[in-house]
C-alpha positions as a printed NumPy array, in Angstrom:
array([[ 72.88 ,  91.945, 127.455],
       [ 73.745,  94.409, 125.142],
       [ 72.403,  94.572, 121.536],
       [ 74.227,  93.531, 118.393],
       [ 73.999,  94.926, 115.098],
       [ 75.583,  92.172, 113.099],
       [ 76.661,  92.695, 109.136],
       [ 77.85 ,  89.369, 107.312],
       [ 78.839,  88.869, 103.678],
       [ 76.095,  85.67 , 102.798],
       [ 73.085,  84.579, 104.284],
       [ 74.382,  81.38 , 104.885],
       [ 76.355,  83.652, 107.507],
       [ 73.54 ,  85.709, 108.689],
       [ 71.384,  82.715, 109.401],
       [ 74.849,  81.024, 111.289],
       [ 74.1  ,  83.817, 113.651],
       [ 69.965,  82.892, 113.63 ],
       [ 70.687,  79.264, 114.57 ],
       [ 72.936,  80.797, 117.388],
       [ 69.909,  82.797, 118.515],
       [ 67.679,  80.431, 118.634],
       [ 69.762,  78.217, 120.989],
       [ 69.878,  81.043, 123.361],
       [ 66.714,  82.65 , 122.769],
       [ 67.015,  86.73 , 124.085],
       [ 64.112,  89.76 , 124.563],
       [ 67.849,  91.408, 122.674],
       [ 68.185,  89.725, 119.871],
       [ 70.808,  91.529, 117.569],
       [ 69.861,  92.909, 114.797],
       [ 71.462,  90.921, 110.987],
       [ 71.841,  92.092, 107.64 ],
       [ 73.743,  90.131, 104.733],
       [ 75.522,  93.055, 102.463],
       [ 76.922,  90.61 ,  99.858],
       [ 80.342,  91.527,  99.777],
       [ 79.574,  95.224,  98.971],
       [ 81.175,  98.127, 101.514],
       [ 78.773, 100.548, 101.05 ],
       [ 75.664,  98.418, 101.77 ],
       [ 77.307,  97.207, 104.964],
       [ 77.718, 100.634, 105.617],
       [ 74.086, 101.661, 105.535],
       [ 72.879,  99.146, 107.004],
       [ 75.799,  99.47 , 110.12 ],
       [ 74.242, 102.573, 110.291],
       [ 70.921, 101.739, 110.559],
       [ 71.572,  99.588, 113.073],
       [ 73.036, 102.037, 115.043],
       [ 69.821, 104.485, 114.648],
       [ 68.453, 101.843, 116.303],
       [ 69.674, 101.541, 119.458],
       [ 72.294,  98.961, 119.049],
       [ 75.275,  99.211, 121.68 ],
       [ 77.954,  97.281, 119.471],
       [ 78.555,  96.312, 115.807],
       [ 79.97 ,  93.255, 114.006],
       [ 81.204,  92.423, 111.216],
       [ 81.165,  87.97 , 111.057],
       [ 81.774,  85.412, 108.087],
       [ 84.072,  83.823, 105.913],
       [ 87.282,  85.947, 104.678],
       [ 90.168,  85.167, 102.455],
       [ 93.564,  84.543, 103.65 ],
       [ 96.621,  86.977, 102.575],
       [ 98.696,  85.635, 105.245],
       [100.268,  82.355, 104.147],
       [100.367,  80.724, 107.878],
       [ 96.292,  80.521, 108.005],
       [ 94.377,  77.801, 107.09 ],
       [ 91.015,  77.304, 105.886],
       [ 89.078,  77.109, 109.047],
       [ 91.052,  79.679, 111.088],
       [ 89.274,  82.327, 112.983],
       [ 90.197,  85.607, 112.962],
       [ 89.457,  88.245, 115.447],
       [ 90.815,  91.751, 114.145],
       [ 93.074,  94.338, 115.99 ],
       [ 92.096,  96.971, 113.065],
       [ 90.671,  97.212, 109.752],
       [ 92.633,  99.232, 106.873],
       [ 90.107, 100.53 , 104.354],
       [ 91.433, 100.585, 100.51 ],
       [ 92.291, 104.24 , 101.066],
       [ 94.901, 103.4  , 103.728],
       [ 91.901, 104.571, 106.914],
       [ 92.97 , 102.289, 110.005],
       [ 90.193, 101.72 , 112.104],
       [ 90.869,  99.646, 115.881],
       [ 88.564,  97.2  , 117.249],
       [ 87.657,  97.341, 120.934],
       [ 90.452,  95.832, 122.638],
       [ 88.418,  94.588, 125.295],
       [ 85.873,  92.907, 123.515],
       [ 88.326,  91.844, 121.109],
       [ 90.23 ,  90.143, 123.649],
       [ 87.694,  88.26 , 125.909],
       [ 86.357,  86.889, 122.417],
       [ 89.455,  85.89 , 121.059],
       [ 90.281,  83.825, 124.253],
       [ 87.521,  82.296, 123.907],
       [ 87.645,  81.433, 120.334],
       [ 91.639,  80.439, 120.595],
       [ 91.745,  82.771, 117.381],
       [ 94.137,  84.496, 115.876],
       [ 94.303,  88.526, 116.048],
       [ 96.105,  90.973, 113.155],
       [ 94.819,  93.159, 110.188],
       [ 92.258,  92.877, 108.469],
       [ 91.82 ,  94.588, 104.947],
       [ 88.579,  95.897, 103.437],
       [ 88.683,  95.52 , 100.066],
       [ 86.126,  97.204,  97.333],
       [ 86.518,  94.172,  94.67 ],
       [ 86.976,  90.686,  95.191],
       [ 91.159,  89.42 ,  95.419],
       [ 90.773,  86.431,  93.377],
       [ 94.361,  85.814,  92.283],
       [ 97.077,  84.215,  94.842],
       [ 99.809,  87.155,  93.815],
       [ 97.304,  89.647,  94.929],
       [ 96.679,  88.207,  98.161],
       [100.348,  87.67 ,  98.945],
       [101.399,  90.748,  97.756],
       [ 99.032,  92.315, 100.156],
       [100.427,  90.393, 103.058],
       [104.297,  90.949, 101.93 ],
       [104.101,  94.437, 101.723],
       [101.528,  95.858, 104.3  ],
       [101.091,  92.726, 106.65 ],
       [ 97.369,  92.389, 106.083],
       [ 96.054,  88.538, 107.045],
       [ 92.431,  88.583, 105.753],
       [ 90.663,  90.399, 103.008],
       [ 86.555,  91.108, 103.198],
       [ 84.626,  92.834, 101.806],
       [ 82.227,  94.452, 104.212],
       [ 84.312,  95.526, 107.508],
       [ 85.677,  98.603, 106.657],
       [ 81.63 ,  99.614, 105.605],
       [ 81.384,  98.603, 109.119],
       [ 83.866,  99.956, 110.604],
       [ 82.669, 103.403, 109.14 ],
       [ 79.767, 103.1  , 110.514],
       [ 81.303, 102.582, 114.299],
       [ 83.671, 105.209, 113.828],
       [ 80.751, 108.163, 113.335],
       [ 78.747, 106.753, 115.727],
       [ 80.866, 106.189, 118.472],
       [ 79.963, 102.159, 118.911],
       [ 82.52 ,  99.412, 120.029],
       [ 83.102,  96.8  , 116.934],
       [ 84.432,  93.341, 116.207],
       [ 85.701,  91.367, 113.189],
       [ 84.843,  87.702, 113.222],
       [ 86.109,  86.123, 110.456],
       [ 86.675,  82.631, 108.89 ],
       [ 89.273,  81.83 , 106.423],
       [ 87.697,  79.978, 103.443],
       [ 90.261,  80.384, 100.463],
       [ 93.701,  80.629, 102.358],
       [ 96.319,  83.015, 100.527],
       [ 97.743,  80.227,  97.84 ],
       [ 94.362,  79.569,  96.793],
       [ 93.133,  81.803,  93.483],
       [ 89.008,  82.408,  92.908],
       [ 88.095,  80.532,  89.745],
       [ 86.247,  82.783,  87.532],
       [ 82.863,  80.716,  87.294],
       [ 82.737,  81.325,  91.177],
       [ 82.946,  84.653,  91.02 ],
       [ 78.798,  85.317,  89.835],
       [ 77.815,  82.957,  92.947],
       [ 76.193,  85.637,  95.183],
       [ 73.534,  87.61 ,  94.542],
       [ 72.71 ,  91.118,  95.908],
       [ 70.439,  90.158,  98.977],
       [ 73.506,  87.627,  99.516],
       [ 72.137,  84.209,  98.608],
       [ 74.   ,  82.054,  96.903],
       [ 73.119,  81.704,  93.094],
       [ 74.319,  78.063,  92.147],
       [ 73.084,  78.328,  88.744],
       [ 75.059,  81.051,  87.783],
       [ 78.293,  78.78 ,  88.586],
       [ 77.395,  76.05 ,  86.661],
       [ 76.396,  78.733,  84.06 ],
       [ 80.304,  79.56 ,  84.541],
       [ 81.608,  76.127,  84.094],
       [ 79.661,  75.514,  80.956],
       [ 81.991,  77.77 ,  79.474],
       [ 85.087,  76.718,  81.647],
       [ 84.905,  73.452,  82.44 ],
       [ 88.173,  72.703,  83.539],
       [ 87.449,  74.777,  86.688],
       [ 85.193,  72.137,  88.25 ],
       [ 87.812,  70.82 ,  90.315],
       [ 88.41 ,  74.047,  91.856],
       [ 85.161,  75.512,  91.917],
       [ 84.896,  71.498,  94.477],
       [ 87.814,  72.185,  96.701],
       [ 86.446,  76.018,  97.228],
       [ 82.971,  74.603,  98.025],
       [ 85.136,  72.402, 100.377],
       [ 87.114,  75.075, 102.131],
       [ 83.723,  77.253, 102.44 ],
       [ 82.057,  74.469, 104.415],
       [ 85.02 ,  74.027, 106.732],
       [ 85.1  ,  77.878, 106.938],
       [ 81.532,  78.116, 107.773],
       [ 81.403,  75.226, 110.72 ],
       [ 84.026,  77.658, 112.101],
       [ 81.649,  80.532, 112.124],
       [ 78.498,  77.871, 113.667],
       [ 81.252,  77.388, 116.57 ],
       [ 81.868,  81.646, 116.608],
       [ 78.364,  82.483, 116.357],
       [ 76.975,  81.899, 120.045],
       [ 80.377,  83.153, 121.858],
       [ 79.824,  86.207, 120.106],
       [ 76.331,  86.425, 121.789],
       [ 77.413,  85.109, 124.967],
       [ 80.377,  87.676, 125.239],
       [ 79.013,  91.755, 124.387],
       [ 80.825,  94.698, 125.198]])
């Protein structure tokens, strides 16, 4: 069994991945970092993993939808990553592929994005024009990191927020830099706007159904390396 070098958005992700090795306990177990939705931390720490020894490199966890066809829930397994300066980056096609069939996923573009897309218009825009279907924030960090180093790498991602869904703004402080959740900070955010509440519910909704996705992901990832 070859070993992973996994980079996720959120803990909550990461440990997704920890559950699944536990289950299927490994004298490989991949190696998991959380970046918190930043590019360049993924990056290093893709990078790292690499240094040490790891034969393939994923990037796994939730992802917003710019196509208008997925739903919360949907799993995504990339063909390529385009990086916010147009770089197009390929996923191994055979790993891609025996994962994907095993997932039923979908397949297409994902964009790597340096900010969070909060508003709907954004999103869509992103699919009208270039055909992008998910946004993250840490594969094209990862993707970088395959490219110099010669390593195979997957996308695994979950929609949470599909493409007519906006980010309300109290959300938007809800992970810190190690990538743990900060659920004071959003009720910080709704002292101030209130009338969010409802949607700050239905995203806390969609990120649940998003992450039991990822629990179902998480040990066919580990089952199937390239």
């Amino acid at each position: 069994m070859t070993r992973l070098g996994i980079v996720t958005g959120l803990l909550i992700e990461a440990r997704s991945i920890s559950r699944a090795v536990r289950r299927r306990p490994t004298d490989k177990a991949p190696l998991i970092f959380a970046a918190a939705g930043d590019a360049s931390r993924a990056y290093d720490a893709a990078r790292d993993m690499a240094a040490q020894g790891v034969g393939g490199l994923v990037s796994f966890g939730m992802a917003g939808g710019l196509d208008p066809a997925l739903r919360t829930g949907d799993i995504v397994v990339a063909d390529s990553v385009q990086g916010p300066d147009g770089t197009n980056s390929a996923t191994h096609s055979a790993w891609r592929d025996a994962i994907a069939t095993a997932l039923g996923a979908q397949s297409g573009t994902v964009y790597g994005s340096d900010h969070a897309l909060c508003a709907a218009a954004e999103k869509q825009a992103l699919f009208t024009e270039h055909s992008l279907r998910i946004v993250d924030m840490e594969s094209h960090g990862v993707a970088r990191a395959a490219r110099e180093h010669g390593l195979p790498f997957l996308v695994v991602r979950a929609v949470a927020d599909p493409a007519a869904m906006p980010i309300p703004t109290a959300a938007r402080s809800g992970v810190g830099p190690g990538g743990e959740r900060r659920a004071l900070r959003v009720l910080a955010g709704l002292l101030h706007r209130p009338s969010e509440l409802p949607a700050i519910i239905r995203l806390a909704q969609h990120s649940g159904a998003a992450m039991r996705a990822l629990d179902s992901a998480a040990p066919v990832i580990l089952e199937r390396t390239p």
